[in-house]
C-alpha positions as CSV (number, residue, x, y, z in Angstrom):
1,X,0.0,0.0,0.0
2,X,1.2,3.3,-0.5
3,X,2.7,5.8,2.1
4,X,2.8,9.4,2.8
5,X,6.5,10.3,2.3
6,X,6.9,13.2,3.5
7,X,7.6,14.5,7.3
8,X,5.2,17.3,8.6
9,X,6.9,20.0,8.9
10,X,5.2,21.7,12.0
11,X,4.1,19.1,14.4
12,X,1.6,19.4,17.5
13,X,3.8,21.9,19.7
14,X,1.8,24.0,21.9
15,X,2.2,26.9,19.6
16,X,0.8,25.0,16.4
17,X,-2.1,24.1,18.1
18,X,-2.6,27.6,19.5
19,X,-3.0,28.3,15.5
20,X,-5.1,25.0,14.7
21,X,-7.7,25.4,17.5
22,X,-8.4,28.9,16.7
23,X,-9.6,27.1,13.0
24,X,-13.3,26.9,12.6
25,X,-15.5,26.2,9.5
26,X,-16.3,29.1,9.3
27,X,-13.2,30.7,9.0
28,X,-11.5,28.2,7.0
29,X,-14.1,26.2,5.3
30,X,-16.7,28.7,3.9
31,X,-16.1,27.9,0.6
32,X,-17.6,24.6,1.7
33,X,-20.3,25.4,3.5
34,X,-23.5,26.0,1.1
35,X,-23.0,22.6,-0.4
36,X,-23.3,21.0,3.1
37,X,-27.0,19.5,3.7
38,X,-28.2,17.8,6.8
39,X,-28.0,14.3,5.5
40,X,-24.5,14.2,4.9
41,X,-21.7,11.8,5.4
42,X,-18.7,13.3,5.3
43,X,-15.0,12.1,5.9
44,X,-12.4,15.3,7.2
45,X,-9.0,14.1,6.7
46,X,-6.2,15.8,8.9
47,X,-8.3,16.6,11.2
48,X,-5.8,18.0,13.7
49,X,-7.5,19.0,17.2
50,X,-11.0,18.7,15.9
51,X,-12.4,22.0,16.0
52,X,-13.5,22.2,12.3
53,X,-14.9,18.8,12.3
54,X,-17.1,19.6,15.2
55,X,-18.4,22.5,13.3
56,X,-19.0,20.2,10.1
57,X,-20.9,17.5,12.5
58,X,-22.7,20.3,13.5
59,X,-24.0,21.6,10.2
60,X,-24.9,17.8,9.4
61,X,-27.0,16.7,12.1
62,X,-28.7,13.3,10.6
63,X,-25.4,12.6,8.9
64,X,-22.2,11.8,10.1
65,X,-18.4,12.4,10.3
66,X,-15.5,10.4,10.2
67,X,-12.6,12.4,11.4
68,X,-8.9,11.0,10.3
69,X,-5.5,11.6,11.1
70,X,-2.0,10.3,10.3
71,X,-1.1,11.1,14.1
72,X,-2.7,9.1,16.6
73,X,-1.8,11.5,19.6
74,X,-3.8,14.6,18.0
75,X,-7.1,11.9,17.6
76,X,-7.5,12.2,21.9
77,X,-7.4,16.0,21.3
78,X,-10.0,15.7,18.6
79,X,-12.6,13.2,20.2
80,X,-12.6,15.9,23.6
81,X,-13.1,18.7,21.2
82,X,-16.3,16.5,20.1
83,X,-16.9,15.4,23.6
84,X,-16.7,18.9,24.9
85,X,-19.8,20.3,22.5
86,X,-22.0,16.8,22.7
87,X,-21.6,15.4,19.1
88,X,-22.8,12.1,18.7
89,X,-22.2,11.9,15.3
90,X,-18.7,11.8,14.9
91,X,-16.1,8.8,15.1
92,X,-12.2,8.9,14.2
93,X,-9.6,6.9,12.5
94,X,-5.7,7.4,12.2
95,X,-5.5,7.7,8.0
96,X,-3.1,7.8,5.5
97,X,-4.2,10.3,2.8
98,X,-2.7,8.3,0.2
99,X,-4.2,4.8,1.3
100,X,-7.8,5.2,2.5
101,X,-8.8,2.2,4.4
102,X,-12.9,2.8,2.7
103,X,-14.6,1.3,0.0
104,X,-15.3,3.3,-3.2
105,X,-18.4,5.6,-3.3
106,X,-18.5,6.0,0.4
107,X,-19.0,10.0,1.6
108,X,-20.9,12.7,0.6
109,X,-17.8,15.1,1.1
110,X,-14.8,14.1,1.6
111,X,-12.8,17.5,3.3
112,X,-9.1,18.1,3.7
113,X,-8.1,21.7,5.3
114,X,-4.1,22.1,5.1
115,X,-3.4,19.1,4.3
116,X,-1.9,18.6,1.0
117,X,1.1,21.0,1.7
118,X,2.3,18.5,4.0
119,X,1.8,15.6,1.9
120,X,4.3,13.1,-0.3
121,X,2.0,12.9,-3.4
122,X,-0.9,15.3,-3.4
123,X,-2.3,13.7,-6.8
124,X,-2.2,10.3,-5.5
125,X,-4.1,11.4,-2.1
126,X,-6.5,13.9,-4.2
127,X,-7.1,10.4,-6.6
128,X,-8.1,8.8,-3.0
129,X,-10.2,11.2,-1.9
130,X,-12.0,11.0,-5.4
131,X,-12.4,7.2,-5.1
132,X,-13.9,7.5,-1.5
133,X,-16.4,9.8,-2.9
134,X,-19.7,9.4,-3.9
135,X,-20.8,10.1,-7.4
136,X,-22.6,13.4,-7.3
137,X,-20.3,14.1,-4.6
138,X,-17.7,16.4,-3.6
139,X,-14.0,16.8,-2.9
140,X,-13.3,19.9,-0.9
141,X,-9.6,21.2,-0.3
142,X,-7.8,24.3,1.2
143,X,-4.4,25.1,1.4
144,X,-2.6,27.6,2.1
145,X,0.6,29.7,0.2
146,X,3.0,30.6,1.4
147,X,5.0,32.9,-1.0
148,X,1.8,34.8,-1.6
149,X,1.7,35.6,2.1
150,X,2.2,39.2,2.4
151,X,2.6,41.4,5.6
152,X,3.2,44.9,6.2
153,X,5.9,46.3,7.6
154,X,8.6,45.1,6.4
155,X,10.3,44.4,9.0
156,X,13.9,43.1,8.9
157,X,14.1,38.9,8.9
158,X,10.9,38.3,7.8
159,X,11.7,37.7,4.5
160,X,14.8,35.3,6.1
161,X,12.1,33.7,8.4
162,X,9.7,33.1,4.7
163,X,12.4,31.9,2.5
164,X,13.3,29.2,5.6
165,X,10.1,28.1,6.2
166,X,9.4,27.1,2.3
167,X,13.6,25.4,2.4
168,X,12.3,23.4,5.5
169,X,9.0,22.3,4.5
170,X,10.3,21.4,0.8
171,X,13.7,19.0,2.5
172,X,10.4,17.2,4.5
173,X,8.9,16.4,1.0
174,X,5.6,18.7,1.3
175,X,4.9,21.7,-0.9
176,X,4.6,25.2,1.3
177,X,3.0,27.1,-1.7
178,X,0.1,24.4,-2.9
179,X,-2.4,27.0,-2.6
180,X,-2.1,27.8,-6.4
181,X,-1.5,24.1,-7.1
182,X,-4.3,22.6,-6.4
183,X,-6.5,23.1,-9.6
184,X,-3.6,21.9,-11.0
185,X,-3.5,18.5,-8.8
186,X,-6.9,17.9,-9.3
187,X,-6.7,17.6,-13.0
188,X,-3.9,15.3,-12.7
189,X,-5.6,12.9,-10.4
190,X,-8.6,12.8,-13.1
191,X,-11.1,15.3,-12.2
192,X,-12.1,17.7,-15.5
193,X,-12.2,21.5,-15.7
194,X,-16.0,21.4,-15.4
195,X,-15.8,19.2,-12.3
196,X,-14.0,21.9,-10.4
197,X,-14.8,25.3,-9.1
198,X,-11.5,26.9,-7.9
199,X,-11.6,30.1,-6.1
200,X,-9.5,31.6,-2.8
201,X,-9.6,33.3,0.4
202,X,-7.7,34.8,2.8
203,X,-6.7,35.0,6.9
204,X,-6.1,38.6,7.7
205,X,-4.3,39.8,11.2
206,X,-4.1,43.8,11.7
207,X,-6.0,44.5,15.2
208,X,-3.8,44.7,18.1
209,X,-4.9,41.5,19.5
210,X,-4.6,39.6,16.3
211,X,-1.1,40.7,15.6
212,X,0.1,40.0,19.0
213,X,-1.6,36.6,18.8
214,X,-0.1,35.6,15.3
215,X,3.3,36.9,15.8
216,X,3.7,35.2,19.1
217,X,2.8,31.6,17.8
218,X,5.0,32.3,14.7
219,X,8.1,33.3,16.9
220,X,7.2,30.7,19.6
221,X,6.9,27.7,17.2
222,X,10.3,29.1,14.8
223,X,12.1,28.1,18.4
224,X,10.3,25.4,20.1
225,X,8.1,23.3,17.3
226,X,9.1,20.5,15.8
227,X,9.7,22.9,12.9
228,X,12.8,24.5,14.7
229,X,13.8,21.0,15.2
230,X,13.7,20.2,11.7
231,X,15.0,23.3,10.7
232,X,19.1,22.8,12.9
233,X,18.9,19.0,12.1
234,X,18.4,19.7,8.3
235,X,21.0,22.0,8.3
236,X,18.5,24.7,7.1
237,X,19.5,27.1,9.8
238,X,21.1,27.2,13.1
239,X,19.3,27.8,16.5
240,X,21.1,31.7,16.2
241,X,19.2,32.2,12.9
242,X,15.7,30.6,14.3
243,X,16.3,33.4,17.4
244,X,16.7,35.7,15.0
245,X,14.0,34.7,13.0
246,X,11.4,35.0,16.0
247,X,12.9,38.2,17.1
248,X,11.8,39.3,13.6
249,X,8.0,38.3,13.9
250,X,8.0,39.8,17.6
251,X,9.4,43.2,16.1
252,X,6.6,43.1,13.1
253,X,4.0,42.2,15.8
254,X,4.9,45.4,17.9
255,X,4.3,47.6,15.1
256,X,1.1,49.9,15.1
257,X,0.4,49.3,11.7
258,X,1.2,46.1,11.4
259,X,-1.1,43.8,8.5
260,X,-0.2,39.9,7.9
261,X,-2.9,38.2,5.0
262,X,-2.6,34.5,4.4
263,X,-3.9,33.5,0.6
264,X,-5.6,30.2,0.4
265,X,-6.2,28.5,-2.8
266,X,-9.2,26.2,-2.5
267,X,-11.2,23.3,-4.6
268,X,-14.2,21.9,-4.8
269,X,-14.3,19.0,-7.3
270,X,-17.6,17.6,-7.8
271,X,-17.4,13.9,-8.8
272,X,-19.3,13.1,-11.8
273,X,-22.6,10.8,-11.5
């Protein structure tokens, strides 16, 4: 069976999960959300902590979600997410992306928010996703990019910290700037130009508290994460240049007028009947 090759790159530090939690459909699924009818059966892959598959169980309450995860650890997070808000309808699985343990034609939607940036071959998981699917169905990805994050000042080192994260993530076998790819992975795993409906959105940080909330997990996780790790071991940087890297987001998040955007490119593939 195939296996995900590549390493992910950030982890479940503290400060990625301070990131992750904050995560809600809303915020990060929208372009999802109108399609989603009560009935549902839906699968979320890389489901982290759980917070946007509650919301999705939520919004499909005579339906069901199966949450998934290549890490077992983050599934005890996720099920006390569920636990916490009284969901009933949601169970969860560790996954590989690019070996789904479901028959063909199985969910309504099948989800996957940030995942295929981290992942060894995004067209063989997107093919998996499609062949979990039921026809009539839909594939649903977001993913971030990372050279089309933009920020405002510009602030000494943050161009250093940008230019290491994409060196990192790219030595662990993942893709940081698959937000613009992902129309073009979906072709390639066999969906067709009229069975997707591309489009983007963006995360936007520029209120005092939002600034001093983004820059701290940014500078905590350059020095603590499993990234930072990742980053000395590779020989991508040494523990100097990750210090110096946080001290740069600190500095950016002390500024007035400081403004951070995150672009996401997004899919949603409907599978043909």
């Amino acid at each position: 069976m195939p296996k995900e090759t590549a390493v992910y790159t950030h982890g479940h530090h503290e400060s990625v999960l301070r990131s992750h939690t904050w995560r809600t459909a809303a915020n990060s699924a929208a372009y999802l959300l109108g399609s989603l009818k009560p009935h549902m059966k839906i699968l979320d892959i890389g489901c982290g902590p759980g917070t946007i598959t509650a919301d999705l169980a939520e919004l499909v309450p005579d339906g069901r979600v199966t949450a998934v995860d290549r890490a077992p650890g983050i599934l005890a997070r996720a099920r006390a997410t569920a636990a916490e808000r009284g969901l009933a309808n949601v169970e969860f699985a560790v996954a590989d992306v690019h070996a789904l343990d479901y028959p063909d034609d199985t969910f309504c939607v099948v989800h996957a928010h940030q995942v295929l940036q981290h992942v060894g071959d995004p067209v063989r998981a997107l093919r998996e996703m499609y062949r979990v699917t039921r026809p009539g169905g839909l594939v649903a990805v977001r993913d971030a990019d990372y050279a089309a994050m933009t920020w405002y000042p510009q602030t000494p080192g943050m161009d250093d910290w940008l230019d290491l994260y994409r060196r990192v993530a790219r030595a662990n076998g993942g893709e940081p700037d698959a937000g613009r790819r992902l129309k073009s992975w979906a072709l390639q795993a066999g969906f067709t130009d009229t069975d997707i409906t591309a489009s983007s959105s963006t995360w936007c940080y520029a209120t005092a508290e939002e600034r001093a909330w983004w820059s701290g997990l940014w500078a905590d996780r350059t020095v603590d994460s499993s990234y930072a790790e990742r980053a000395t071991e590779g020989g991508h940087a040494t523990a100097g240049q990750l210090h110096a890297a946080a001290a740069a987001w600190r500095e950016w998040g002390r500024q007035r007028d400081a403004w951070f955007s995150v672009l996401h490119g997004e899919i949603l593939c409907r599978k043909p009947v």
